[in-house]
N, C-alpha and C positions, 0 to 999 in steps of 0.2 A: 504494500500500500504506500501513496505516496506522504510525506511526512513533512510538514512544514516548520519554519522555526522562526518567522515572524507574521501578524497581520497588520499593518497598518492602514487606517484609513485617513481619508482627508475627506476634503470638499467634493471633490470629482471622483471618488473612486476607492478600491482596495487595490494596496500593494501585500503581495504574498510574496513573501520568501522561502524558498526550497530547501530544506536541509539539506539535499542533494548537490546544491548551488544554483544558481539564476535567481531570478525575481520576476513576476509576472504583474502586469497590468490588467484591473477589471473595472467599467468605468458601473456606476452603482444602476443606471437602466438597464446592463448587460445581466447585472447579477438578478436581478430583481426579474426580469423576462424567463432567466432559465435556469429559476427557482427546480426544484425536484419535491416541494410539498406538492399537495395534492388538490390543493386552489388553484395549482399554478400547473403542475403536468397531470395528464389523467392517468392513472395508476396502469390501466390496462391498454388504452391505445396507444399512450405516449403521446397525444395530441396537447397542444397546450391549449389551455383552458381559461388563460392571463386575456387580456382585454388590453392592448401593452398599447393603445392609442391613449389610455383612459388615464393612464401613469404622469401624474405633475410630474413637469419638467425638473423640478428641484427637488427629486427625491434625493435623499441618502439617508443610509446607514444610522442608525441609532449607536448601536451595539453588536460587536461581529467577536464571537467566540468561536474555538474550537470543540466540535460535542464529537467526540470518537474519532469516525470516519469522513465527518464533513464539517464543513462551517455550518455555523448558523446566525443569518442576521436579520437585527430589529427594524425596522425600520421608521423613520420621522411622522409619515404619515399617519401613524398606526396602524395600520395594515397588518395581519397576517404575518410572520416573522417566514423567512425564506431558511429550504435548507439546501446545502451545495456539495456533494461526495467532492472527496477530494478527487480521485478517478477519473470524476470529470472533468475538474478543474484544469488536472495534469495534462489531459488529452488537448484541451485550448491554452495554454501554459504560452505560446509564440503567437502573436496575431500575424495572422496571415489573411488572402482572399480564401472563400469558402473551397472545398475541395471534394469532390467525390469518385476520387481515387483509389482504386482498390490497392489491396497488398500487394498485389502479385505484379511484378515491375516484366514490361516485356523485353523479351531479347531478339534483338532483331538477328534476321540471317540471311544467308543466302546460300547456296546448293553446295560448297565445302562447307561451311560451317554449320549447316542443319544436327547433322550425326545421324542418329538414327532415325529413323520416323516415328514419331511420338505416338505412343499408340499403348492400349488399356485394355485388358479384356474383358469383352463384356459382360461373363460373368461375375466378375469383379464389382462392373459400375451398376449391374444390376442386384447386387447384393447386402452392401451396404452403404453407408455414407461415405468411409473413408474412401472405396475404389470410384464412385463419383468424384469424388473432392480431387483426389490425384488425376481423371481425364479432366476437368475442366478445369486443374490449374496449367497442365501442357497448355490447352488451349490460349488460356491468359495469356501465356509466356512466348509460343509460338504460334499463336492464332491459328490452331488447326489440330485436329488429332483424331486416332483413328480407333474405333472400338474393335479390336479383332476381336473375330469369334462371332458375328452375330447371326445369328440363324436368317438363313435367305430366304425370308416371308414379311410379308408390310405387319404382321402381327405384332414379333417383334421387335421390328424396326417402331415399329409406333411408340412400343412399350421404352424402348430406350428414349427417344428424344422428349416423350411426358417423366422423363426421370430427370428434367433443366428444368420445364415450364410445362404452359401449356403453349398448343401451337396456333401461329397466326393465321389467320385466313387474311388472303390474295386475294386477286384475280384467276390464282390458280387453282385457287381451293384451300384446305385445309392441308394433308395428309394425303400425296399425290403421289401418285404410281402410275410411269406414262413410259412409252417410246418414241421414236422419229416419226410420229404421224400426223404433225402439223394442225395436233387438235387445238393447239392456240400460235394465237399470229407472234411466235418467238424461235429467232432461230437453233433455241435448246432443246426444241421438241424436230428435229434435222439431223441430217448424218454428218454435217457440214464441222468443219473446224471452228472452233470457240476459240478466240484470243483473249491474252489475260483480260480479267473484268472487276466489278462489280456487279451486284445484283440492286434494283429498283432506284436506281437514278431519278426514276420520275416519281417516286412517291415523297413526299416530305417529310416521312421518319420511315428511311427505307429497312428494312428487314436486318436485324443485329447478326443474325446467327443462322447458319443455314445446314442444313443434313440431306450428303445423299449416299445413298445403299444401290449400289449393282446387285439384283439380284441373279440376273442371267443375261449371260451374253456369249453369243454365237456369231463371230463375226476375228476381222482385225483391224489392227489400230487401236484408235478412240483412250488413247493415254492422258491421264489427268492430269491437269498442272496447274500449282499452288504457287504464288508469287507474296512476300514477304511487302504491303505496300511501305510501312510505314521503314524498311531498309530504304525501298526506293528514295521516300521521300528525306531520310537523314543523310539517303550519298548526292542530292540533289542540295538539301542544305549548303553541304561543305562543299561540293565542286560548283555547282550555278545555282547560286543564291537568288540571282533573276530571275532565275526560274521558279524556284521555290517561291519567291515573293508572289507574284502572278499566279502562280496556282494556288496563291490561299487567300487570293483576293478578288479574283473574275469569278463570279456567279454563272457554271454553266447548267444549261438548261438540259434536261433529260423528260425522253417523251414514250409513252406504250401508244399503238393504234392499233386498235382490232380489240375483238371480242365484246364489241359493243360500248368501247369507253375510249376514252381522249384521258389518259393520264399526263403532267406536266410538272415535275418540280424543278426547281435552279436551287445551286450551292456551289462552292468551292471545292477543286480536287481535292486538296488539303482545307479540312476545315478542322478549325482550332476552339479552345472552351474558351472562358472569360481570362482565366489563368496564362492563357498562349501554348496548353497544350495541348498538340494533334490527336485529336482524340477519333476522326474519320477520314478514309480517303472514299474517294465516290468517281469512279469511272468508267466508263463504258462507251466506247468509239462508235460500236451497235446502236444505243438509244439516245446519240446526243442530239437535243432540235436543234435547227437552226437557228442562227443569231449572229448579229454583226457589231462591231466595235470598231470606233474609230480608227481610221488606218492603221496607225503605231500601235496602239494597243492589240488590234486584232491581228498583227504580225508577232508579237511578243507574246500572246497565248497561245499562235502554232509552235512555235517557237520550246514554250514550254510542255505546251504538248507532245509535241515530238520528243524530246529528249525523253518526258517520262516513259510513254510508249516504248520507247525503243530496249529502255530499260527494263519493262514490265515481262519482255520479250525476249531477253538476253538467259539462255541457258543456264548462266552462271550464276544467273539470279532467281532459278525454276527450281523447287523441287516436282518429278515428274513420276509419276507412276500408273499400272494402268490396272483399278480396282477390281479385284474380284468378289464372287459372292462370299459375305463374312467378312469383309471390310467398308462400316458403315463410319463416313467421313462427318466428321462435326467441324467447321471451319467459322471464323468469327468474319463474317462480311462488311464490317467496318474496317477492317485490318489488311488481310489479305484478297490478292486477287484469284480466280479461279478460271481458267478454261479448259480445253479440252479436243485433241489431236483430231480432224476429221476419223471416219470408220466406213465399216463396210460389214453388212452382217445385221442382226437380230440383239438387241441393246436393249431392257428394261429395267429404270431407275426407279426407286421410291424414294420419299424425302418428305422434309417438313424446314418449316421457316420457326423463327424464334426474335420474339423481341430483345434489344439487345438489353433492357434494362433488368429482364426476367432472368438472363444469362449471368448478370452480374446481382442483384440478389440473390438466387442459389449460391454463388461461390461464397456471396460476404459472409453465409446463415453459416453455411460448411465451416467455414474459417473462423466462425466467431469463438 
C-alpha cells in the first residue's frame, strides 16, 4: 500500500508527500469530485453521483487526516466529508493529459524480427482465462495471432471469437461464412489478389478487430499477408517525416457501393489520440473516394501515399502464410494491415468483426 509522510493543505489544494519520495499536487475540486464515499461514487456502478457543476467555486478542505488506507477530508461547506484510498491517489500521483492506455506496450516488427508466429491453442483460450489473456496479449503486442487447433466448423469458430466480445454486425452480417461468389459488391468475396489493407475505411468507427478461419480449401495460392502498420508508420517517422506529417493530417475519404447503401467516412492514414499517440492506421487503395486538394497538397498526399504503399508491400515488411483448416486468425485492424495472394480453386472462410473497445476491455478485466 502506498504510505505517505506528509498532508499539507492550503488555499488551492492538498500537497501529499510520498514516503517513497515525490510530492503530488490535488487542487480541492479535484478531491472533492472523486471523492470514493458513496454520495459521491455509486458503490456498485462506479458512476459518480456528485453534481460537481453545483460545487462553490471556493470550496476547500476543512480538515484532511489520514484514517488507515485513505484520506479523509472535511470540508468548508459542510458537506459530507470525502474519503480518498490512497491506491488511488498513487495511480494520479503525476498530472498528466487523460490516458487510456493499456498495459501491454506494442512491439512493432517486421518479417526478420517477427520470430515465430504468435499463436495459442485453442484449447487453451477456450479453457480458461489465463490461455485467453496470453492470445490476446500477443495480439496487443503484435497485433495479430493465431488460435491453433481450432476445429474447422463456424460452431466453433463462433464459440472462440464470443470468448473477446460479442460480434458486430456489418453490412456483412454478423458471423459470416462465405466464398468467391460475389454475394457482396467486395473484392474479398473474388479469387483476385488483396493488397495490404485495412478493413471499413468508410464506416466512422471502422471495425477494431477482425477473425478469419479457413475452413477448407481446394485450390492454390491464396497466401495470407499480415503487415505491421504502425512499423510502417514509425520507419516513415524517422526516414520522411513529410510524409508522416500529411498522412496524419489529410482526411481521406473511404467509400462501400452496393448492396443497397452508399457508405462514406474520411480520417487520416495515421490518426492520433489527444495525447499525439497513433492509436489507428486506416487504408485501403480499394475503397478510397474521390477527392481533390489543392495542387501542392494533393501532390504531397500521392507522394505520401506512395511511399506508404510501397512499404505496406515490401516483403520484408510481410509476415506471409497461407492458412489452413485449424488456424483461426485474430488480427487487430486498427494496427495491422491484411491481404491476400490471388488463388485458384475452392476457398471457404468464416469470420467475425469485433469492436475495438470490447477487445480492449476483455484484456484490461484479464489483467486487472
Amino acid at each position: 500500500m502506498p504510505a505517505v509522510r506528509a498532508l499539507t493543505p492550503d488555499a488551492a489544494g492538498l500537497t501529499l508527500e510520498w514516503a517513497a519520495g515525490g510530492s503530488s499536487r490535488f487542487p480541492w475540486l479535484w478531491l472533492k469530485d472523486h471523492g470514493h464515499d458513496e454520495e459521491t461514487l455509486h458503490p456498485v456502478t462506479q458512476q459518480r453521483q456528485l453534481f460537481t457543476a453545483a460545487l462553490p467555486a471556493d470550496l476547500k478542505g476543512s480538515t484532511v487526516r489520514q484514517d488507515g488506507d485513505a484520506i479523509e477530508i472535511t470540508w468548508n461547506d459542510g458537506g459530507r466529508p470525502s474519503r480518498l484510498p490512497l491506491a488511488f491517489l498513487a495511480q494520479h500521483r503525476t498530472a498528466a493529459p487523460a490516458s487510456i492506455q493499456g498495459a501491454v506496450v506494442p512491439r512493432l516488427w517486421d518479417a526478420a524480427g517477427l520470430g515465430e508466429t504468435p499463436a495459442v491453442a485453442y484449447e487453451r483460450i477456450m479453457a480458461d482465462d489465463a490461455g485467453l489473456k496470453d492470445w490476446l496479449t500477443l495480439i496487443a503486442q503484435r497485433g495479430f495471432a493465431i488460435a491453433s487447433g481450432t476445429p474447422a466448423t463456424t460452431e466453433a469458430t463462433e464459440a472462440l471469437i464470443r470468448r473477446v466480445g460479442y460480434i458486430r454486425e456489418t453490412i456483412f452480417g454478423g458471423f459470416y461464412d462465405f466464398t468467391a461468389d460475389l454475394s457482396k459488391a467486395d473484392t474479398a468475396y473474388t479469387t483476385l489478389e488483396l493488397r495490404p489493407h485495412t478493413d471499413g475505411t468508410y464506416a466512422h468507427d471502422a471495425p477494431g478487430l477482425q477473425l478469419l478461419h479457413c475452413l477448407s480449401f481446394e485450390g492454390t495460392g491464396g497466401e495470407s499477408v499480415i503487415v505491421d502498420g504502425f512499423a510502417i508508420a514509425e520507419r516513415l517517422r524517422q526516414e520522411a517525416p513529410q510524409h508522416y506529417a500529411t498522412l496524419s493530417l489529410v482526411a481521406v475519404p473511404g467509400q462501400y457501393i452496393g448492396d443497397d447503401v452508399h457508405l462514406m467516412a474520411a480520417r487520416p492514414v495515421l490518426r492520433h489520440d489527444h495525447a499525439g499517440r497513433l492509436v489507428q492506421v486506416s487504408f485501403n487503395n480499394y475503397d478510397r473516394a474521390p477527392f481533390l486538394l489543392p495542387e501542392a497538397e494533393m501532390r504531397a498526399f500521392y507522394a505520401a501515399l506512395t511511399a506508404f504503399d510501397r512499404l505496406a508491400n515490401d516483403p520484408a515488411l510481410q509476415w506471409r502464410h497461407r492458412l489452413a483448416p485449424g488456424e483461426a486468425l485474430l488480427f487487430d485492424n486498427w494496427r495491422v494491415l491484411h491481404g491476400r495472394a490471388a488463388y485458384e480453386g475452392m476457398r471457404r472462410l468464416c469470420g467475425a468483426y469485433l469492436n475495438h473497445e470490447d477487445f480492449e476491455s476483455r484484456l484490461r478485466l484479464l489483467s486487472a
